[in-house]
KOLTILUM-33167 format. One record per residue (C-alpha): chain; x, y, z. Coordinates in steps of 0.1 Angstrom, whole numbers, plus 5000, padded with zeros to 4 digits. Example, Ala and Ser with C-alpha at 12.3 -4.5 7.8 and 13.67 -1.06 7.14 Angstrom:
2
<mise cadena="A" xx="5123" yy="4955" zz="5078"/>
<mise cadena="A" xx="5137" yy="4989" zz="5071"/>
END
This chain:
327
<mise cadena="A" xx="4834" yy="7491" zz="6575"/>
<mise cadena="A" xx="4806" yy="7486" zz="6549"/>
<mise cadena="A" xx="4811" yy="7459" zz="6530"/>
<mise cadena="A" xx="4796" yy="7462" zz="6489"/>
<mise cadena="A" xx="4783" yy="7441" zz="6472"/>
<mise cadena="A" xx="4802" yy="7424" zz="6440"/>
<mise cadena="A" xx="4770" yy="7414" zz="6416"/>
<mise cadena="A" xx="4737" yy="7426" zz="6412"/>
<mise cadena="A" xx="4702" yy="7408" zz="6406"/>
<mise cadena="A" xx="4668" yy="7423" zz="6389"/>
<mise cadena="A" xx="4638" yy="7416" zz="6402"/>
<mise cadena="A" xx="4626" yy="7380" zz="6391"/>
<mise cadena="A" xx="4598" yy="7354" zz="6387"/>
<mise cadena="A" xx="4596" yy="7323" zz="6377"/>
<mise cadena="A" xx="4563" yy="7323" zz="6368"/>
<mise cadena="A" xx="4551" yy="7319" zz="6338"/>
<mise cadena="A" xx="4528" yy="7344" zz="6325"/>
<mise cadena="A" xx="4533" yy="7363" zz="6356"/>
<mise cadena="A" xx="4535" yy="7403" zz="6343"/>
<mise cadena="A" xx="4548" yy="7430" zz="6371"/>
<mise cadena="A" xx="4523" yy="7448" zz="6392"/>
<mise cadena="A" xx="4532" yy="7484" zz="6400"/>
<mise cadena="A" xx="4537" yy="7476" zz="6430"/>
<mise cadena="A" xx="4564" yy="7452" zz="6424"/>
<mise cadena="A" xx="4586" yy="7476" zz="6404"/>
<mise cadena="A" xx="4602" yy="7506" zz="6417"/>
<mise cadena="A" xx="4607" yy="7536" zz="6387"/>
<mise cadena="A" xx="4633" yy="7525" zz="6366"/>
<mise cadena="A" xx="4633" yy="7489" zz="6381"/>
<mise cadena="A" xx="4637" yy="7460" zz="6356"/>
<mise cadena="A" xx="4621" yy="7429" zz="6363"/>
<mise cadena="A" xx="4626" yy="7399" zz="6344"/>
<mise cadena="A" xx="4603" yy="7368" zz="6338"/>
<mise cadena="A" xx="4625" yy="7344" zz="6329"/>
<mise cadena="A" xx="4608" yy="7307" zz="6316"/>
<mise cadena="A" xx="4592" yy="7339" zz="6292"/>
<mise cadena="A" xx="4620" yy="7352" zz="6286"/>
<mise cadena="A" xx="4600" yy="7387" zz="6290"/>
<mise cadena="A" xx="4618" yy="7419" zz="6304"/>
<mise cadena="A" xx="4597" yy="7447" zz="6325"/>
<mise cadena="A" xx="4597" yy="7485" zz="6336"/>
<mise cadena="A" xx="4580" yy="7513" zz="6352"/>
<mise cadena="A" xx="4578" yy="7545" zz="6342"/>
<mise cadena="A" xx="4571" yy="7576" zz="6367"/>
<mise cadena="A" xx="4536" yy="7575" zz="6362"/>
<mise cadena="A" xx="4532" yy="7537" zz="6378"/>
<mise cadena="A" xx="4533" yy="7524" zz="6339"/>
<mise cadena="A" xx="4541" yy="7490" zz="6339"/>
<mise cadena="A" xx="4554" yy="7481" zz="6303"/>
<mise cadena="A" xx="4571" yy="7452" zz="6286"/>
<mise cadena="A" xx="4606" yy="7461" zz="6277"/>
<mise cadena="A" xx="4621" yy="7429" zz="6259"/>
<mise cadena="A" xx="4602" yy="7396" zz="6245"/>
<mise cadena="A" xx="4580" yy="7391" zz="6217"/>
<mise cadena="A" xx="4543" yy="7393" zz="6230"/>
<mise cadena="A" xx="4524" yy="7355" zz="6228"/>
<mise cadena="A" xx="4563" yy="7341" zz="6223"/>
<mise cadena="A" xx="4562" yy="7302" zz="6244"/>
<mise cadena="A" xx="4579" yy="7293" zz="6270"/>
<mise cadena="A" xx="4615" yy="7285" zz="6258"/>
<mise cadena="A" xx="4610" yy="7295" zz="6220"/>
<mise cadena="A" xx="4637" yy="7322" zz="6224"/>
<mise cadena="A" xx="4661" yy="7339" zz="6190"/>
<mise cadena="A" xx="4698" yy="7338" zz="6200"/>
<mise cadena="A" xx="4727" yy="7339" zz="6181"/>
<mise cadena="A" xx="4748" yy="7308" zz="6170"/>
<mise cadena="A" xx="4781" yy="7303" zz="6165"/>
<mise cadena="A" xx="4783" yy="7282" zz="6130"/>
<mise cadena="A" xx="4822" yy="7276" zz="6128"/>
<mise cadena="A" xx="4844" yy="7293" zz="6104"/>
<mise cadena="A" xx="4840" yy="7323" zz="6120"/>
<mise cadena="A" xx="4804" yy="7327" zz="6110"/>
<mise cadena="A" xx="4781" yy="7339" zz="6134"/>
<mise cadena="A" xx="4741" yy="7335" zz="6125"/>
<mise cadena="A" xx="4707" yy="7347" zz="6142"/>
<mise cadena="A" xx="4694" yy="7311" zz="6152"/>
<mise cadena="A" xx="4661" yy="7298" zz="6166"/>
<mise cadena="A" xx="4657" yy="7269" zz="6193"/>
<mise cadena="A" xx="4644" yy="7237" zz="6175"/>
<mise cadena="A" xx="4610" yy="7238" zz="6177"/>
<mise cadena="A" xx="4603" yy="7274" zz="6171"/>
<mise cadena="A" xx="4594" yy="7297" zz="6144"/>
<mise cadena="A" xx="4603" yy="7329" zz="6128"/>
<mise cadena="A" xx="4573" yy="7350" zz="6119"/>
<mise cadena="A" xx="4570" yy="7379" zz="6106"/>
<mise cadena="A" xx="4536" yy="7392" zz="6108"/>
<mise cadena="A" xx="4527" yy="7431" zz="6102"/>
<mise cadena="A" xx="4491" yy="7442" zz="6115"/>
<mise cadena="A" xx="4498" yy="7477" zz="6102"/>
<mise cadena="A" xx="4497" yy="7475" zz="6070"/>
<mise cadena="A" xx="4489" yy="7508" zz="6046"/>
<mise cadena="A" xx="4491" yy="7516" zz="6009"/>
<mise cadena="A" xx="4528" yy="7528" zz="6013"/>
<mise cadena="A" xx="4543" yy="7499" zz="6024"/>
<mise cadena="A" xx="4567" yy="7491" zz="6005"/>
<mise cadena="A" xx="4578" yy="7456" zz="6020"/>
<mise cadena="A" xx="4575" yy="7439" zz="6051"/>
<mise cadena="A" xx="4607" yy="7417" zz="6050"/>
<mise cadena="A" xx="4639" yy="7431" zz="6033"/>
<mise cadena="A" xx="4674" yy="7412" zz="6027"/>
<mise cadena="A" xx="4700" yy="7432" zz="6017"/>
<mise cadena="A" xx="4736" yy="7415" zz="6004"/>
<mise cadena="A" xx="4762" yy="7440" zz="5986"/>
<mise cadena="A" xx="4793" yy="7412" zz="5979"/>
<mise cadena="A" xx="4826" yy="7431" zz="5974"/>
<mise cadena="A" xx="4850" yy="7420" zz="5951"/>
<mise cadena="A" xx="4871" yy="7390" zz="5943"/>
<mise cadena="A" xx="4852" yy="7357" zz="5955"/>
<mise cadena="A" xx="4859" yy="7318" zz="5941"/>
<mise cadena="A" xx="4847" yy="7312" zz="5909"/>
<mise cadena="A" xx="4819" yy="7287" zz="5909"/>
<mise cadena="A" xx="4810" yy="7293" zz="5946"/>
<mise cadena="A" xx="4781" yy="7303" zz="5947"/>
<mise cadena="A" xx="4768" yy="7331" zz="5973"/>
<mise cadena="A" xx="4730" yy="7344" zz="5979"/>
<mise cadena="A" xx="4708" yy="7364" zz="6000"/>
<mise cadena="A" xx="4685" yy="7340" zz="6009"/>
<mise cadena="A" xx="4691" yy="7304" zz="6012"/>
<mise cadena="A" xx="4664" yy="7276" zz="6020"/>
<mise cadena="A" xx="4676" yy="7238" zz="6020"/>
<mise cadena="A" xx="4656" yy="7209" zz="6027"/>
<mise cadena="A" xx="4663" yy="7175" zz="6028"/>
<mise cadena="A" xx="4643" yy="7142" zz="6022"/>
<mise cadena="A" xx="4662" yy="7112" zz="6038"/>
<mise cadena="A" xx="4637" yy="7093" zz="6049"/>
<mise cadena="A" xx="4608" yy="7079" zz="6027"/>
<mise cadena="A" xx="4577" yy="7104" zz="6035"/>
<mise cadena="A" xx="4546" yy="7109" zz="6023"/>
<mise cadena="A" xx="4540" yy="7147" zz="6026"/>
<mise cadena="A" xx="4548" yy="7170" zz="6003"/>
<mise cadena="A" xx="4583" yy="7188" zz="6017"/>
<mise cadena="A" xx="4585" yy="7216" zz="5995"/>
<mise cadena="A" xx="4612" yy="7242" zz="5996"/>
<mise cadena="A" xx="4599" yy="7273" zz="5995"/>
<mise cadena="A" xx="4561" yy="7284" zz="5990"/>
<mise cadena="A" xx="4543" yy="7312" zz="5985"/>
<mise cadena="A" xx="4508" yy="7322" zz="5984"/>
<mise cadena="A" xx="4488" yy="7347" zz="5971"/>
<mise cadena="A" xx="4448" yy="7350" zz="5972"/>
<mise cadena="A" xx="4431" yy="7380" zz="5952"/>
<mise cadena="A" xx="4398" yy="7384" zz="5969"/>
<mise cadena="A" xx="4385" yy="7416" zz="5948"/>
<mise cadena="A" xx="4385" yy="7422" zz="5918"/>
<mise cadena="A" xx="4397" yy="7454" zz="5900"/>
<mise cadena="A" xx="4429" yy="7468" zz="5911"/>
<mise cadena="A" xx="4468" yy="7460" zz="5904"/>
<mise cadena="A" xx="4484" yy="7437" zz="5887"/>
<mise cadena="A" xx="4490" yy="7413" zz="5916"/>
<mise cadena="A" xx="4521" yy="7382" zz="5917"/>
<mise cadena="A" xx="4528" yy="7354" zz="5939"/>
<mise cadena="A" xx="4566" yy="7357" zz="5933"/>
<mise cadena="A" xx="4587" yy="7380" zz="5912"/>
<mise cadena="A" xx="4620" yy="7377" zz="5899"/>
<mise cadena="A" xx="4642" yy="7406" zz="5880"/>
<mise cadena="A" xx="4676" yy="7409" zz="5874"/>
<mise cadena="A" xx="4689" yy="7438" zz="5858"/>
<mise cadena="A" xx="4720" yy="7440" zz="5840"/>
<mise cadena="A" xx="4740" yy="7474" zz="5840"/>
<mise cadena="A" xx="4775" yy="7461" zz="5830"/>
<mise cadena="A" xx="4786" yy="7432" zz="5804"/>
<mise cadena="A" xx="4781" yy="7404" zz="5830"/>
<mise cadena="A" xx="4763" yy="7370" zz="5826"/>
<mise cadena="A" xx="4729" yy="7376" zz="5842"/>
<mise cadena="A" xx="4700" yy="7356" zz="5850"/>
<mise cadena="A" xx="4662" yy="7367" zz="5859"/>
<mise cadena="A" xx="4658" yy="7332" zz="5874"/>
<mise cadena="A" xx="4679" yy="7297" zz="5873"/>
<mise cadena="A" xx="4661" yy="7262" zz="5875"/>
<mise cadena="A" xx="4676" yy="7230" zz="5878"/>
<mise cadena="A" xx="4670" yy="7196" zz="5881"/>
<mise cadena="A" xx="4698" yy="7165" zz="5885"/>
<mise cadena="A" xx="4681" yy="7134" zz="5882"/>
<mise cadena="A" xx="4713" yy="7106" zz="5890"/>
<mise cadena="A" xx="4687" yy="7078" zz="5887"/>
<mise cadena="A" xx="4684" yy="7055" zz="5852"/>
<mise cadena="A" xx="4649" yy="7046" zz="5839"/>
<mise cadena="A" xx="4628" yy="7070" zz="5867"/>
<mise cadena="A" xx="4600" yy="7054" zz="5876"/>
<mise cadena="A" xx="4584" yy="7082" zz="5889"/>
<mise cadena="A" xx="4587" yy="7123" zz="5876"/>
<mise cadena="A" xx="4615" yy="7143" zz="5866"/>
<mise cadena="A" xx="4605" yy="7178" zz="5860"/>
<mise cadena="A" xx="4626" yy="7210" zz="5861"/>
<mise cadena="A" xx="4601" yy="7231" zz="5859"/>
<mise cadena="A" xx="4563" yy="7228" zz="5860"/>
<mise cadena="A" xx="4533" yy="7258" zz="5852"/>
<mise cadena="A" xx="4505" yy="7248" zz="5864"/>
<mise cadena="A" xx="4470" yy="7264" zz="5853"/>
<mise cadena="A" xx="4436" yy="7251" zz="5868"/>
<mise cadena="A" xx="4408" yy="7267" zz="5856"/>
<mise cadena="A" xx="4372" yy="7266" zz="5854"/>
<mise cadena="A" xx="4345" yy="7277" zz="5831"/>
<mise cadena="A" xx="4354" yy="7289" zz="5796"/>
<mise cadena="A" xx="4374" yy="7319" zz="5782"/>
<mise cadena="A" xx="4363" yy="7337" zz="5753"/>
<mise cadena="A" xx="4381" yy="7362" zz="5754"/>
<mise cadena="A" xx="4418" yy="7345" zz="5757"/>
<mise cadena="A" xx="4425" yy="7361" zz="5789"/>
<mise cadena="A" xx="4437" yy="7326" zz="5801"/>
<mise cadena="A" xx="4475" yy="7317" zz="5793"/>
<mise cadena="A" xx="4494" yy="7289" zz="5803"/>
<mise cadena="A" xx="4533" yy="7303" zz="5799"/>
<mise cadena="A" xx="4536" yy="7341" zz="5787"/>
<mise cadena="A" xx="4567" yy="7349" zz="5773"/>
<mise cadena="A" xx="4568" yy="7386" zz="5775"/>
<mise cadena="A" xx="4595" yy="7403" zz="5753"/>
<mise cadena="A" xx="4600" yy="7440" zz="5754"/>
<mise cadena="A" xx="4629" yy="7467" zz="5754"/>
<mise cadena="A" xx="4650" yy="7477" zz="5782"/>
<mise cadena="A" xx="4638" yy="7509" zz="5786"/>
<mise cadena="A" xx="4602" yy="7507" zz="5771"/>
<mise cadena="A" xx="4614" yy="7527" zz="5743"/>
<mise cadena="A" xx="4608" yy="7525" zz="5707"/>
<mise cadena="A" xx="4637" yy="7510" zz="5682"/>
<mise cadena="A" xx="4658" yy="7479" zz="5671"/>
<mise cadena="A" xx="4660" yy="7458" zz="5701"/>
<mise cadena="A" xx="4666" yy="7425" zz="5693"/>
<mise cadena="A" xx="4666" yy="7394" zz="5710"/>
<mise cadena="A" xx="4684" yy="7361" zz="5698"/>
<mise cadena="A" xx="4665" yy="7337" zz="5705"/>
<mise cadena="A" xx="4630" yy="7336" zz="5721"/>
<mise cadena="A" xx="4629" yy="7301" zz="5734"/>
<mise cadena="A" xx="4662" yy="7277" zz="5731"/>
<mise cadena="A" xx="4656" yy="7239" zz="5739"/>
<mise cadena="A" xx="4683" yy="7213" zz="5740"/>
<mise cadena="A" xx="4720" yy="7209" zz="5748"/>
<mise cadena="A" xx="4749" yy="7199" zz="5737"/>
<mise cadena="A" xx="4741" yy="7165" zz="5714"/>
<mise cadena="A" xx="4775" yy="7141" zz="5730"/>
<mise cadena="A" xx="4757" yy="7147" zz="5764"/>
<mise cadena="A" xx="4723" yy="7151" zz="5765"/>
<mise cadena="A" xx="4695" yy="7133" zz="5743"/>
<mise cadena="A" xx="4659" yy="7147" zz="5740"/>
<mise cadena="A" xx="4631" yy="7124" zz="5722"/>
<mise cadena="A" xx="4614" yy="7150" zz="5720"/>
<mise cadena="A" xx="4616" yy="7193" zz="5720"/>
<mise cadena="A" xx="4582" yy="7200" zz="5721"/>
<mise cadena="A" xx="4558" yy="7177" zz="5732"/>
<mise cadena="A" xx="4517" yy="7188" zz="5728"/>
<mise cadena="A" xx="4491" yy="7174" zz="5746"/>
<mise cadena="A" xx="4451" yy="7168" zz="5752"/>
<mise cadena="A" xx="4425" yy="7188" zz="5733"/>
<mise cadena="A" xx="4436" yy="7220" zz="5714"/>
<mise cadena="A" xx="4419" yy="7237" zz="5690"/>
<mise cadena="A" xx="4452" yy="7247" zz="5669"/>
<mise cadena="A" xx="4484" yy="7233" zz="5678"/>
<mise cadena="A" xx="4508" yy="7253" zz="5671"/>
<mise cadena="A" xx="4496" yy="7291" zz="5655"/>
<mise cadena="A" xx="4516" yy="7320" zz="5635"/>
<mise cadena="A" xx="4487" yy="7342" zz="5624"/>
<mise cadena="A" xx="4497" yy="7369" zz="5649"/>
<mise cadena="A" xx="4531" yy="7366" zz="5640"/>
<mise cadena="A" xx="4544" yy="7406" zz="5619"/>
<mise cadena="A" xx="4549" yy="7388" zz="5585"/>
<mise cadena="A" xx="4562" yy="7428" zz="5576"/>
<mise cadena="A" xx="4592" yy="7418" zz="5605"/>
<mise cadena="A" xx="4595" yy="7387" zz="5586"/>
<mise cadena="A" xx="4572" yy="7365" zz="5570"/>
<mise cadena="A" xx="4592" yy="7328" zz="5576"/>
<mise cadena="A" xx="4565" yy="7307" zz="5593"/>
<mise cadena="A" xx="4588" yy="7276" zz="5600"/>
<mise cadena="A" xx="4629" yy="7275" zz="5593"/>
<mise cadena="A" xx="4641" yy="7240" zz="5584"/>
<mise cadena="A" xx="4675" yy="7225" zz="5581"/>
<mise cadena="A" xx="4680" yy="7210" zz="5549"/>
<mise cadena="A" xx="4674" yy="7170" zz="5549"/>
<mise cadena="A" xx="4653" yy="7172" zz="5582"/>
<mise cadena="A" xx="4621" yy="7158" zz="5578"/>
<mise cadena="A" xx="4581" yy="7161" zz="5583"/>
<mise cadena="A" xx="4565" yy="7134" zz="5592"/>
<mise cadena="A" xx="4531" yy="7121" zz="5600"/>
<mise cadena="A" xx="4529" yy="7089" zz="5623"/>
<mise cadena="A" xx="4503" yy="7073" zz="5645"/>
<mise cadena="A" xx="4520" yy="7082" zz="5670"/>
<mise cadena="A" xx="4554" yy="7084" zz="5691"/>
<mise cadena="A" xx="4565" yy="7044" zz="5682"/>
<mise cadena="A" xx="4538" yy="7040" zz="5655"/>
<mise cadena="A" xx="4539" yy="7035" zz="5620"/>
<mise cadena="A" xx="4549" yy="7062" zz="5597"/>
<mise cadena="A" xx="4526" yy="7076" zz="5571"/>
<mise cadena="A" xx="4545" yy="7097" zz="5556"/>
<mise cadena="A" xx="4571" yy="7130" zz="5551"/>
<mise cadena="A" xx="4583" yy="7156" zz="5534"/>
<mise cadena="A" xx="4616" yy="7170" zz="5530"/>
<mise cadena="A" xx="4639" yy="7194" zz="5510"/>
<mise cadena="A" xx="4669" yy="7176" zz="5499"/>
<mise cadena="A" xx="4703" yy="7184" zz="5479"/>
<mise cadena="A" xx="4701" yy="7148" zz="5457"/>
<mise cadena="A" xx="4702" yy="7157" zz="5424"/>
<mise cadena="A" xx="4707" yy="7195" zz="5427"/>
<mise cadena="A" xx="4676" yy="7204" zz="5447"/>
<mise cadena="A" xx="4647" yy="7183" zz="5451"/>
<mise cadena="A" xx="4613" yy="7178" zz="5471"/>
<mise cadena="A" xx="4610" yy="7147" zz="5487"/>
<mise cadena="A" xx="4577" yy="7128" zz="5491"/>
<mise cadena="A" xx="4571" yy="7095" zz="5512"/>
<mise cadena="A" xx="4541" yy="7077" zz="5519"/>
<mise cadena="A" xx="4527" yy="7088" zz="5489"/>
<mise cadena="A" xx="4502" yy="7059" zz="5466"/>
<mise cadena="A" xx="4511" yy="7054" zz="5433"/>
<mise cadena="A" xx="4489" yy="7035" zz="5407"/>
<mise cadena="A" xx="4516" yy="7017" zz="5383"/>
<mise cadena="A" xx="4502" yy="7023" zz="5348"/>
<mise cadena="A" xx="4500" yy="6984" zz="5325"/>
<mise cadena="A" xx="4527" yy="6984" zz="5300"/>
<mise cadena="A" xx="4540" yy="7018" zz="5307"/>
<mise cadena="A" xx="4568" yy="7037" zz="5324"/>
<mise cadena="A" xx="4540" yy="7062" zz="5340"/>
<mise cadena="A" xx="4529" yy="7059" zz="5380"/>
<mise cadena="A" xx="4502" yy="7074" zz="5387"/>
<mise cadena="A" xx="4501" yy="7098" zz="5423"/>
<mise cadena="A" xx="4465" yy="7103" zz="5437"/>
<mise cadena="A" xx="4458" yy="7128" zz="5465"/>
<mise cadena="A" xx="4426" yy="7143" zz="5477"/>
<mise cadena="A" xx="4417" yy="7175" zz="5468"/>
<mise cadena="A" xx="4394" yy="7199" zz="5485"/>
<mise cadena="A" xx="4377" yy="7162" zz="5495"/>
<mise cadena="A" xx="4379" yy="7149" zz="5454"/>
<mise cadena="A" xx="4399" yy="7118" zz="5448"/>
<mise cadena="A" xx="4423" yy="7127" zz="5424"/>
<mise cadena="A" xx="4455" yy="7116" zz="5400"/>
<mise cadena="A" xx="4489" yy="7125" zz="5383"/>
<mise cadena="A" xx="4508" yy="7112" zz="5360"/>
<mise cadena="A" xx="4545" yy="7109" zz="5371"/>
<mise cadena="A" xx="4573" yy="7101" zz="5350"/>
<mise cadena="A" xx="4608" yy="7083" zz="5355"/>
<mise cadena="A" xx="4638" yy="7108" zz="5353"/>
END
């Protein structure tokens, strides 16, 4: 009686590095080299070609998948490796060369939030390298061309549902920071000058929905604050170094609107040294007295024997003065 056999092996090595001769493999015959984790054939015509395993992969640096608990399952790497996705065919009509894809259905937990692509890092130790998140890096070599970005984000907003483009944040749980605190920071480095204002630190770039003509409005082009019982700023808008202007309206369409600078009544403007330095003076609109401008800092010149003060100013670089009289 012939006795057959329960389990079958492929051909194997141990070797690493070691690829199949054709005279190893029968047609059809799978051999596997297993500290590369690197599968082979051979085709009728003595072919010997790499089925399975990434070409240049080490020893051990194999993808499986992992079993996270919950019931989710995950494509993981061993610890050590890397995921790289590198595409040496690149032509004009490639459109990407990594896609995620993540259609939610409905229901969910409000508050919980869910995304595509998650990347989380954390610094428990004290470390001197920079351990960044995520980066991304783009190098224009040639001039001309596109318009070219380092990172792009759109959302698009079909249906009456809160929608954001992109979400920053920042939770800083430690009083009187010695070091920085920033939620979001533009950097610019340039070199040489720019005459032609081509060169722009933050561009924010209003426009309709549909790059169509017509009364689209937007609220509010740039909010800063929150709500005053929880949150304190010393100050909005903070300018620094050498500028020529430091704030500028002259491109603003005065046929839109012509308001410059909207004020609250009783807030001030005021001229100081500096942050903590001694005022100089200020200017306000106030409701004393049914209406009234309100000047401080000013020098007045009492007059001898007389109810009269006298204001002096500078005009067009001439010292000159007013009488003012009591009400």
């Amino acid at each position: 009686m012939v006795t057959k056999p329960s389990r079958y092996q492929t051909r194997r090595t141990n070797t690493p590095g070691k690829v199949f001769s054709a005279s190893e493999l029968l047609d059809y015959e799978l051999g596997l080299n297993v500290p590369d984790r690197k599968l082979f054939s051979k085709d009728l015509n003595g072919n010997v070609f790499q089925v399975a395993g990434a070409a240049g992969r080490n020893p051990g640096d194999y993808v499986k998948y992992e079993d996270l608990g919950d019931g989710l399952q995950a494509l993981g790497i061993k610890t050590g490796g890397r995921l790289w996705v590198k595409h040496d065919t690149d032509t004009t009509g490639d459109f990407t060369t990594f896609w995620v894809t993540r259609n939610p259905p409905a229901g969910g937990t409000y508050a919980q939030v869910n995304s595509a692509i998650r990347a989380q890092t954390k610094v428990d130790f004290k470390t001197d390298a920079f351990e960044w998140g995520i980066t991304s890096t783009l190098e224009v070599n040639a001039a001309g061309g596109g318009e070219h970005c380092a990172g792009y984000f759109r959302a698009q907003k079909n249906a009456d549902g809160t929608a954001w483009a992109i979400c920053l944040e920042n939770r800083d749980f430690v009083p009187q920071p010695q070091s920085g605190t920033v939620a979001a920071e533009i950097g610019l480095f340039v070199k040489g000058k720019d005459d032609l204002g081509r060169r722009i630190g933050i561009h924010l770039s209003l426009n309709s929905a549909d790059n169509a003509d017509g009364e689209n409005v937007v609220g509010s082009a740039l909010v800063i604050g929150g709500p005053s019982a929880k949150v304190q700023v010393t100050r909005m808008i903070r300018l620094q170094g050498a500028g020529f202007v430091g704030i500028d309206f002259t491109e603003m369409d005065t046929n839109y609107s012509n308001i410059g600078i909207n004020m609250k009544t009783e807030q001030v403007i005021q001229w100081k040294d500096s942050l903590d330095g001694t005022t100089r003076g200020g200017l306000r609109w106030t409701s004393a007295l049914g209406g009234n401008w309100q000047w401080s800092g000013i020098a007045t010149t009492p007059s001898a024997g007389a109810i009269v003060e006298y204001e002096t100013v500078i005009i067009n670089g001439n010292l000159r003065k007013r009488a003012l009289y009591a009400v």
